[in-house]
DSSP file (Angstrom, degrees, kcal/mol; ACC not computed):
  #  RESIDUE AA STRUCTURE BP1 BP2  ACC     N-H-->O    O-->H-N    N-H-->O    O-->H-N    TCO  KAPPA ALPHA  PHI   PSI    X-CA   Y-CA   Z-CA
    1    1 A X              0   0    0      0, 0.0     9,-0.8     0, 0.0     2,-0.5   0.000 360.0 360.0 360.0 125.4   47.6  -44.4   -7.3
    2    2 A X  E     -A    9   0A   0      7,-0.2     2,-0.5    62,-0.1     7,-0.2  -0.943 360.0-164.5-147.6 163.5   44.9  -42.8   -9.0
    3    3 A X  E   > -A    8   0A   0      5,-1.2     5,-0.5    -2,-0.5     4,-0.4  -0.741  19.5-119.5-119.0 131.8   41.7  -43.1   -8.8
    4    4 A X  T   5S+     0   0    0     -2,-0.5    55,-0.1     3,-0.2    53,-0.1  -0.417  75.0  68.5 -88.4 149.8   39.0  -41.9  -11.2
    5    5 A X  T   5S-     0   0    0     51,-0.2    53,-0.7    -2,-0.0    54,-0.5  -0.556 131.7  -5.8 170.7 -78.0   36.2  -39.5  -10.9
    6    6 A X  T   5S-     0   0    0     -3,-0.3    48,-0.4    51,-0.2    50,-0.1  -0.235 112.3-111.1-101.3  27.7   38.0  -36.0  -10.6
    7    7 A X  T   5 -     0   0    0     -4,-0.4    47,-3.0     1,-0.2     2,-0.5   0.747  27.8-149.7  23.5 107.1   41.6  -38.1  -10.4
    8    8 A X  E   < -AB   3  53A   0     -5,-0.5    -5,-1.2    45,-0.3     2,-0.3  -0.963   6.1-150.5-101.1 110.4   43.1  -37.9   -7.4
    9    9 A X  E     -AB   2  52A   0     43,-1.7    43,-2.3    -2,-0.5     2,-0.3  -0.639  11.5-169.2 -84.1 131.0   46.6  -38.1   -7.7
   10   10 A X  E     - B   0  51A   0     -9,-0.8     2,-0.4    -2,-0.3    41,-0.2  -0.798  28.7-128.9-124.5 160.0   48.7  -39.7   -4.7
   11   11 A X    >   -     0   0    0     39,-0.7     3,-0.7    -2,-0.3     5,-0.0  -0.848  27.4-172.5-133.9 121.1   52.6  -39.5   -4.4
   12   12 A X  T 3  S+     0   0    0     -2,-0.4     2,-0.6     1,-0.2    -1,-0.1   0.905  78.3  66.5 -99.3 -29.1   53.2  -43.8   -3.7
   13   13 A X  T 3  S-     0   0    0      2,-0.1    -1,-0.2     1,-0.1     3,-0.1  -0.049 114.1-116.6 -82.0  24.6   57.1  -43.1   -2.9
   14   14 A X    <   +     0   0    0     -3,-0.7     2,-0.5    -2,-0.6    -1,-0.1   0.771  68.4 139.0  51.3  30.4   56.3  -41.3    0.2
   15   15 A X        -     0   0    0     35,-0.1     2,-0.6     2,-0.0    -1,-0.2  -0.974  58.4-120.5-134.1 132.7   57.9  -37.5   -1.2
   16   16 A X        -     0   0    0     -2,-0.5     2,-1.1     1,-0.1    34,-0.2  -0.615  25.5-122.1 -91.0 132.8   55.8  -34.9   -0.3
   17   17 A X        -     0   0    0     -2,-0.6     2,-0.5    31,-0.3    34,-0.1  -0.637  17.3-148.6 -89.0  95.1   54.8  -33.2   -3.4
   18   18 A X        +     0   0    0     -2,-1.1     2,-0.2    31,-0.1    31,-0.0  -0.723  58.4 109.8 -30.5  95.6   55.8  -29.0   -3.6
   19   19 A X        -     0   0    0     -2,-0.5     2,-0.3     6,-0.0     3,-0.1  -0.810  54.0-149.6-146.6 169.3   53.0  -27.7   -5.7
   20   20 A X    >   -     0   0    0     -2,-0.2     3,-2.3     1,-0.1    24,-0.2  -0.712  52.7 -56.9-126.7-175.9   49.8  -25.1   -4.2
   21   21 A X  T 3  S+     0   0    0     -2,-0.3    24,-0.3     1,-0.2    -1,-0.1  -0.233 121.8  24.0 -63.6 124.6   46.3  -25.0   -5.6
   22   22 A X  T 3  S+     0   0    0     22,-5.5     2,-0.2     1,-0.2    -1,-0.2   0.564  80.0 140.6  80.7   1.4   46.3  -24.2   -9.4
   23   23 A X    <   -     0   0    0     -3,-2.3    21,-0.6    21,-0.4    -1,-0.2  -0.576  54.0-113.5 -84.6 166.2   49.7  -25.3  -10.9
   24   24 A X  B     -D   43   0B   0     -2,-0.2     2,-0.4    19,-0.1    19,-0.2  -0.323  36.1-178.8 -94.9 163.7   50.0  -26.7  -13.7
   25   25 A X        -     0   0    0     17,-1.2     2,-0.3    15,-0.1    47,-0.2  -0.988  11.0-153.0-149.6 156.9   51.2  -30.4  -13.9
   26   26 A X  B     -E   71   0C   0     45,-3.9    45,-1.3    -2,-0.4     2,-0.2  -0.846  11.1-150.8-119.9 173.9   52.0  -33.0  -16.9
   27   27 A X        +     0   0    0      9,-0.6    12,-0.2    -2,-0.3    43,-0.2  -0.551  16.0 173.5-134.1-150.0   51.8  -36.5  -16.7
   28   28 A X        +     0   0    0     41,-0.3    41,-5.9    -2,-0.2    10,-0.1  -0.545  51.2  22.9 149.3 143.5   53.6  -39.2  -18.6
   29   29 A X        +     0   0    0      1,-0.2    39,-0.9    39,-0.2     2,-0.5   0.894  67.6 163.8  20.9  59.5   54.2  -43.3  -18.8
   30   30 A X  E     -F   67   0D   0     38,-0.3     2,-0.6    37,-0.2    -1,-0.2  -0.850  36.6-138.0 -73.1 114.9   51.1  -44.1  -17.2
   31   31 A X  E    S-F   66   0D   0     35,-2.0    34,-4.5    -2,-0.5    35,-1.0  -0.789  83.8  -5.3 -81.2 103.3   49.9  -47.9  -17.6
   32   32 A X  S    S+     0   0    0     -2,-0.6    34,-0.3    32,-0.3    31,-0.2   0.207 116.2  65.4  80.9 140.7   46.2  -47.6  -18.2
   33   33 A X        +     0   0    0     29,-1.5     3,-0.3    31,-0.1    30,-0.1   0.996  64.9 166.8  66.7  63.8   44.2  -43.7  -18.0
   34   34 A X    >   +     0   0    0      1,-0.2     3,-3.7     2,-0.1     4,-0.2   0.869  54.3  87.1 -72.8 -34.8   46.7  -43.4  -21.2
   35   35 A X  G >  S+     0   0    0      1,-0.3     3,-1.3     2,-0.2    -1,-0.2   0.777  86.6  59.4 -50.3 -38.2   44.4  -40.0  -21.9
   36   36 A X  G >  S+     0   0    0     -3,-0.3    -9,-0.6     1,-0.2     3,-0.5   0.755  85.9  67.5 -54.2 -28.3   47.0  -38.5  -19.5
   37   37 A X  G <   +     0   0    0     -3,-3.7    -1,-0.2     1,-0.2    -2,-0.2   0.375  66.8 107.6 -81.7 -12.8   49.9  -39.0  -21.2
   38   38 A X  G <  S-     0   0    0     -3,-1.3    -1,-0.2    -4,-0.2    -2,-0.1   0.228  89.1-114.9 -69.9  15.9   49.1  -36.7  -23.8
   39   39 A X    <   +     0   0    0     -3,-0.5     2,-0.2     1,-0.2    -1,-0.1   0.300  67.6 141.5  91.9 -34.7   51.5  -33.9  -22.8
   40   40 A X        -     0   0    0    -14,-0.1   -13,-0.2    -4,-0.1    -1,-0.2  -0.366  56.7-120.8 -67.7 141.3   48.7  -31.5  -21.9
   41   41 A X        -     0   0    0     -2,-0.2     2,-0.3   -15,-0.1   -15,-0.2  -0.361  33.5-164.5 -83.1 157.0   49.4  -29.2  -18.7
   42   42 A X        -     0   0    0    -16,-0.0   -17,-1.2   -19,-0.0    14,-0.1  -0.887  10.6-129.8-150.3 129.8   46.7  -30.1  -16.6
   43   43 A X  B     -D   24   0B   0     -2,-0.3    12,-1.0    12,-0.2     2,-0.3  -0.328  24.8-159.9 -73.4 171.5   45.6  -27.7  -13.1
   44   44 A X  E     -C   54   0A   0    -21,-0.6   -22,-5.5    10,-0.3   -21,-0.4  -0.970   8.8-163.8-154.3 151.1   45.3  -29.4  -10.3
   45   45 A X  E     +C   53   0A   0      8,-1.7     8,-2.2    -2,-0.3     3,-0.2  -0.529  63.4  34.6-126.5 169.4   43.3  -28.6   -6.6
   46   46 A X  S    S-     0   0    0      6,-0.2     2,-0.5     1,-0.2    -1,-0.2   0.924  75.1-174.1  54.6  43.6   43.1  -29.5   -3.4
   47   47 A X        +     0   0    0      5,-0.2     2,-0.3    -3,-0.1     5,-0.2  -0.527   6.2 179.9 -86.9 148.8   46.8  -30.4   -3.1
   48   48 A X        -     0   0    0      3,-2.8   -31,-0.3    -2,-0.5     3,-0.2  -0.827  47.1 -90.7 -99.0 155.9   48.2  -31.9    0.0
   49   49 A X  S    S+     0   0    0     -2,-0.3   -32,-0.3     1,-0.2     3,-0.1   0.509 123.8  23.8 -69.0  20.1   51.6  -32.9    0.9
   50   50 A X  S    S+     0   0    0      1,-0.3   -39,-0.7   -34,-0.2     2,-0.4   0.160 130.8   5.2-148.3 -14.2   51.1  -36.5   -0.5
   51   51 A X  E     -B   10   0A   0    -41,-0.2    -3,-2.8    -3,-0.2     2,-0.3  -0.964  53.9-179.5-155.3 175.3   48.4  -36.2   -3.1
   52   52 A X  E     -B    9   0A   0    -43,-2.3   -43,-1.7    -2,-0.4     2,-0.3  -0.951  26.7-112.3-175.4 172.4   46.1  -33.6   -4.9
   53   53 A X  E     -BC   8  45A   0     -8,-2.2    -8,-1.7    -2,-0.3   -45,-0.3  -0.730  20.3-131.0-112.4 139.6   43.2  -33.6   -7.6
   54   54 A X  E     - C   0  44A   0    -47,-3.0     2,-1.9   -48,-0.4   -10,-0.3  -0.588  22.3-116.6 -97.9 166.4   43.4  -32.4  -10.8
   55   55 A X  S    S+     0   0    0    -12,-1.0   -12,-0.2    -2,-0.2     2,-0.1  -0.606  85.9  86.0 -82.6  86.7   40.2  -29.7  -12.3
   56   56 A X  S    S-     0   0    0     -2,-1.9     2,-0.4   -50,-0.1   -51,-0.2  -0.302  82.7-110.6 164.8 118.7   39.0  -32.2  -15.2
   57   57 A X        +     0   0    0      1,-0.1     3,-0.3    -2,-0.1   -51,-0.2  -0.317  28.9 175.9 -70.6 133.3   36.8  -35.1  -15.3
   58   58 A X    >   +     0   0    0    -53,-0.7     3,-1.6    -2,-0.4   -52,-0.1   0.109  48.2 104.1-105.6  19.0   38.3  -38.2  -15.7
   59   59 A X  T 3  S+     0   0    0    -54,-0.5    -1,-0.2     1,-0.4     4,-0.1   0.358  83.6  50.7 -96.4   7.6   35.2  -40.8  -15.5
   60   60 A X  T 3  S+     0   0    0     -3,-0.3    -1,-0.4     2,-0.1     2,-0.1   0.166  95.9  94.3-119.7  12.9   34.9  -41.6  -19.6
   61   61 A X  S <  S-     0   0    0     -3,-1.6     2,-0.6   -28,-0.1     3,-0.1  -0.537  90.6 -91.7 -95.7-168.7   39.3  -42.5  -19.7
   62   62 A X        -     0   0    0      1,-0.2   -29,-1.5    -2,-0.1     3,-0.1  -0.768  51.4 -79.5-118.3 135.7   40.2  -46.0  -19.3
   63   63 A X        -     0   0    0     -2,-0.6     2,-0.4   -31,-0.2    -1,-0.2   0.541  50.3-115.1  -9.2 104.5   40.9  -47.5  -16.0
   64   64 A X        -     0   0    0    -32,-0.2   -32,-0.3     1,-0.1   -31,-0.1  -0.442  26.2-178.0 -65.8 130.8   44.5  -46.9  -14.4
   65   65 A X        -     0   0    0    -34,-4.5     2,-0.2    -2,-0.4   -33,-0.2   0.626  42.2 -71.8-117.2  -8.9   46.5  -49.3  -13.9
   66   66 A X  E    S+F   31   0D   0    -35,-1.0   -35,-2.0   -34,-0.3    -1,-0.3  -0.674  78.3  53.4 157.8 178.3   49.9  -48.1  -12.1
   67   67 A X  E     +F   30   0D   0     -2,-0.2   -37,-0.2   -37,-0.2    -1,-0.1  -0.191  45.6 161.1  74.8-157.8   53.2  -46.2  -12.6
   68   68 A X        -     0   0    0    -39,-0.9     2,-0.3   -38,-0.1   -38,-0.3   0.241  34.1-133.1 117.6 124.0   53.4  -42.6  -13.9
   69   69 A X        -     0   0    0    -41,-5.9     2,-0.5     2,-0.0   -41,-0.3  -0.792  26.8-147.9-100.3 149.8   56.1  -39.7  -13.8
   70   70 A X        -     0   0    0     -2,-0.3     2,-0.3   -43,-0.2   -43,-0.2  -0.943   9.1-156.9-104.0 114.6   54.5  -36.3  -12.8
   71   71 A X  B      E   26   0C   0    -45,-1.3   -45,-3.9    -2,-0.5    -2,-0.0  -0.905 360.0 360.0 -77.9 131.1   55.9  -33.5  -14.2
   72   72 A X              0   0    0     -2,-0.3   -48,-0.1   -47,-0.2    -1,-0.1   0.214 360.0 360.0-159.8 360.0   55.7  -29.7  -12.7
């Protein structure tokens, strides 16, 4: 799931997500908040073992609507 403002990314398959504070990630076949999909490395903050936020506001892309592979 994510959810827009600073998109907070959440892991839905229960696998706890390896990355620290400031790696890059990419995103791809996303349904809806297509503006991701564009290949571009994008940092990310806050991580947790199930979700973390990425550094870039996401409040003018267009609603998400599920799916997505994370790349790292």
């Amino acid at each position: 799931m994510i959810i827009q403002l600073w998109c907070h990314v959440s892991s839905v398959d229960d696998e706890r997500l390896e990355f620290q504070d400031g790696d890059l990630v990419v995103f791809s076949e996303i349904k809806g908040m297509t503006e991701l999909n564009d290949g571009k490395p994008r940092k990310k903050k806050n991580t947790r073992p199930y979700s973390f936020i990425l550094e870039e506001d996401t409040t003018n892309f267009s609603p998400y609507e599920r799916g997505g592979v994370l790349c790292y």
